[in-house]
C-alpha positions in Angstrom: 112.9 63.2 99.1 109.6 62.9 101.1 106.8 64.8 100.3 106.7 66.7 103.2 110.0 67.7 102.6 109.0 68.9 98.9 106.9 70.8 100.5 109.1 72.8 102.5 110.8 74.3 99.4 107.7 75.7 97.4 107.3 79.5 97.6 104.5 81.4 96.8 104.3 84.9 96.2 101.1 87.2 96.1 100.7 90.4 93.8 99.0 93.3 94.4 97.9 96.5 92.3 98.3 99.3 93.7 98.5 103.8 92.3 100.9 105.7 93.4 100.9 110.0 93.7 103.9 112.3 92.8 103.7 116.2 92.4 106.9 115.8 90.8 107.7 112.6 88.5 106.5 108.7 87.8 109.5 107.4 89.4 108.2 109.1 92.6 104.9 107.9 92.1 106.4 104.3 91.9 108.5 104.3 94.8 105.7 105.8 97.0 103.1 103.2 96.3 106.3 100.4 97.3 106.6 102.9 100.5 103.1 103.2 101.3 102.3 99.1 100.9 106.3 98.6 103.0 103.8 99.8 105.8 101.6 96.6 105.6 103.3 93.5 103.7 106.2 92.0 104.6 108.9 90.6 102.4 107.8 92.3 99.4 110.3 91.4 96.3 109.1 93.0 93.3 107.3 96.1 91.5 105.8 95.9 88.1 105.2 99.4 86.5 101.9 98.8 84.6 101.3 102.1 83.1 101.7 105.7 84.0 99.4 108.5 84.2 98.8 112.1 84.8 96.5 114.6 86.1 96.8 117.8 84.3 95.3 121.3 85.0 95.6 124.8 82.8 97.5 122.6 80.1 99.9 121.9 83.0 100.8 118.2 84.7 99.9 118.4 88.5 99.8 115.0 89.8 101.8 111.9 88.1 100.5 109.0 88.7 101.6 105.0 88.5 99.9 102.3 88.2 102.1 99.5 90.0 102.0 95.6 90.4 104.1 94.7 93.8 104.9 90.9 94.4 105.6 89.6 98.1 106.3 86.1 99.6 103.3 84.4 101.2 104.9 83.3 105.0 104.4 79.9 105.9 104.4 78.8 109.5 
């Protein structure tokens, strides 16, 4: 195989990290960070779940909160 056609095969993939908001549950505030960076990348494949937090007020959680890793292919032309 040629070199060039090595080349043709590689894929490369770029992370991001990204916080995500829920009123009502971490798995919310996962899948709305994936939604809201859907808007801008492309071809996104993959979401790490780094850690979750919370925002609490009168002893009560109001805002859940997760920290997220998401993984998309680079496009070559």
């Amino acid at each position: 195989m040629k070199d060039t056609q090595k080349k043709e095969h590689i894929s490369v993939a770029k992370v991001v990290e990204l916080i995500g908001s829920s009123p009502d549950s971490w798995e919310e505030a996962a899948a709305n960070a994936v939604e809201a960076a859907a808007q801008t990348i492309r071809n996104i494949k993959g979401v790490d779940v780094m850690r979750c937090t919370a925002k609490v007020e009168n002893n009560k959680i109001v805002e859940y909160r997760a920290v997220v890793k998401i993984a998309f292919m680079v496009e070559r032309e």
